[in-house]
C-alpha positions in Angstrom: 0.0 0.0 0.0 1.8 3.4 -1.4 1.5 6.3 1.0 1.0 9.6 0.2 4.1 11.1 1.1 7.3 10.1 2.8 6.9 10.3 7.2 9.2 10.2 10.1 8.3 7.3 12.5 10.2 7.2 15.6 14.2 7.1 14.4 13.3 6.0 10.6 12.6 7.6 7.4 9.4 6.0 5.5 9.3 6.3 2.2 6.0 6.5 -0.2 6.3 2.6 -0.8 6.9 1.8 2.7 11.0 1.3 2.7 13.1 2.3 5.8 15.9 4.5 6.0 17.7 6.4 9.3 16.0 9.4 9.2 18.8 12.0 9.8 22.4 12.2 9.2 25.0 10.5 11.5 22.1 8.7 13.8 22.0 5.0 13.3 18.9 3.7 14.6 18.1 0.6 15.8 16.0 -2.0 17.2 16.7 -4.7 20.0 14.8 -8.3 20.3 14.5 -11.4 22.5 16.2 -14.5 21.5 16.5 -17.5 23.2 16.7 -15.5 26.7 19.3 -13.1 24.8 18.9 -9.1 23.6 19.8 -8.9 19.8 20.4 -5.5 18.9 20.4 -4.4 15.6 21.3 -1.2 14.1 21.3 0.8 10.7 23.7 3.0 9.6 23.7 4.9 6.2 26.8 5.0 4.1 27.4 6.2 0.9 25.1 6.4 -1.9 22.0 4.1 -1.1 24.2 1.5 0.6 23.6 0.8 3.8 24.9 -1.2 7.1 23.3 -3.1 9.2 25.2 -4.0 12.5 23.8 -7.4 14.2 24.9 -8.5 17.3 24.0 -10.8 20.5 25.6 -12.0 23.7 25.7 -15.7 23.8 25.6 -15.4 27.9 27.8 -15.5 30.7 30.7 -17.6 31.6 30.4 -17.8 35.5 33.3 -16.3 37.6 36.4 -18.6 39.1 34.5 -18.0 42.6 31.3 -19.3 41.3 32.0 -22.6 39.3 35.6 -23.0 38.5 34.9 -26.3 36.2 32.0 -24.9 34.3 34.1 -21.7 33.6 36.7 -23.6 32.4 34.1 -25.7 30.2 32.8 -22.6 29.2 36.3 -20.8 27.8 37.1 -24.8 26.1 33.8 -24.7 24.1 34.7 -21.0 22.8 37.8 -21.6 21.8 36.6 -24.2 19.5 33.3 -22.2 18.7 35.3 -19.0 17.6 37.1 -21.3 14.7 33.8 -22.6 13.4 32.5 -19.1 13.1 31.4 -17.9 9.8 34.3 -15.7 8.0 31.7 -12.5 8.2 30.9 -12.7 11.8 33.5 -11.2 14.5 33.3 -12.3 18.6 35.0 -10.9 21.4 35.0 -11.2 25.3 33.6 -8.1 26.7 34.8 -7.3 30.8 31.7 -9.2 31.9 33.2 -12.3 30.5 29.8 -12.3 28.1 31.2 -13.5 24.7 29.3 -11.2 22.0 28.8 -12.0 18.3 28.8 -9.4 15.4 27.7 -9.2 11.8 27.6 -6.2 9.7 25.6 -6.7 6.6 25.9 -4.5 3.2 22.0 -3.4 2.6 20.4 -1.2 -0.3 18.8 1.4 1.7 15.7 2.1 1.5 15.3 -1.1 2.6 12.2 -2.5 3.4 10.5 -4.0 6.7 10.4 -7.7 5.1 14.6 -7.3 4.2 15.0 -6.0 7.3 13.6 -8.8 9.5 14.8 -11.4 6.8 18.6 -10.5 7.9 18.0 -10.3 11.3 15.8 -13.7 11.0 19.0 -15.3 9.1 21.4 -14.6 11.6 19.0 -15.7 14.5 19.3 -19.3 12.4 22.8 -19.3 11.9 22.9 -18.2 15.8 21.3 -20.9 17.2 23.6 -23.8 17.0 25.7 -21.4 18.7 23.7 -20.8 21.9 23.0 -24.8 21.5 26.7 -25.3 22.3 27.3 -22.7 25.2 24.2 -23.3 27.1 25.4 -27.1 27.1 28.8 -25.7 28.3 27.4 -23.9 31.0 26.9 -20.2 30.4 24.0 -18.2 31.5 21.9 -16.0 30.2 22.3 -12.4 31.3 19.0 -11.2 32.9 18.0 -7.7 31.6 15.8 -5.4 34.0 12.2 -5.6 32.7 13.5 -4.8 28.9 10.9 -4.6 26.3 10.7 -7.4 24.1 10.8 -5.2 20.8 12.3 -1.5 21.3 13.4 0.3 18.6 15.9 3.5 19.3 
């Protein structure tokens, strides 16, 4: 369904046929979901031309502390070792302070892009994802609780 005009909705730019774009310059918005117990967050960043980035990313949990469970931790760093070789060449990972081990993707889009592109990526990487979480909920991690965070916010 065309719309009359183009329209600002919350930090997007909608175009007459319904395509998403951030609407002003050097503000990536974004969008968070639940998965699995886990915040995704994605973001959108314009670039050049009609290109476009979008930057996925996800915690895969916690590895307890030494003081906590010292054989699960160790578990825990022995499954990411061999999880961070298996990794698809496009994704990155890296241990933030927490000790929460945090995958990345940055995807090339066409921007405008539309709503059904949009959650096709993110949908795609929540696939490829899961054997992932699979592998470090065996070995022990937890899932990082988040203070009543909405399921779907978009920033």
């Amino acid at each position: 369904m065309p719309f009359k005009e183009p329209f600002i909705l919350g930090p997007f730019s909608v175009d007459a046929e319904g395509r998403l774009s951030p609407a002003h310059e050097g503000v990536s918005p974004g969008f968070s979901v639940r998965w699995r117990g886990r915040v995704v967050h994605a973001r959108l960043e314009q670039c050049v031309g009609h290109d476009g980035r979008l930057h996925i990313r996800s915690s895969l949990g916690r590895i307890p502390s030494t003081a906590s469970d010292p054989v699960t931790r160790v578990g825990c760093f022995t499954m990411l070792r061999s999880l961070l070789s298996a990794l698809p060449t496009a994704w990155s990972a890296r241990l933030l302070p927490d000790h929460q081990p945090q995958l990345e993707v940055e995807t090339i889009v066409v921007l405008p892009i539309t709503v059904t592109n949009l959650v096709t990526e993110l949908t795609l990487f929540l696939i490829v994802l899961s054997p992932y979480l699979d592998l470090m909920d065996r070995a022990g991690v937890t899932v990082v609780a988040s203070p009543t965070e909405p399921v779907l916010a978009v920033s």
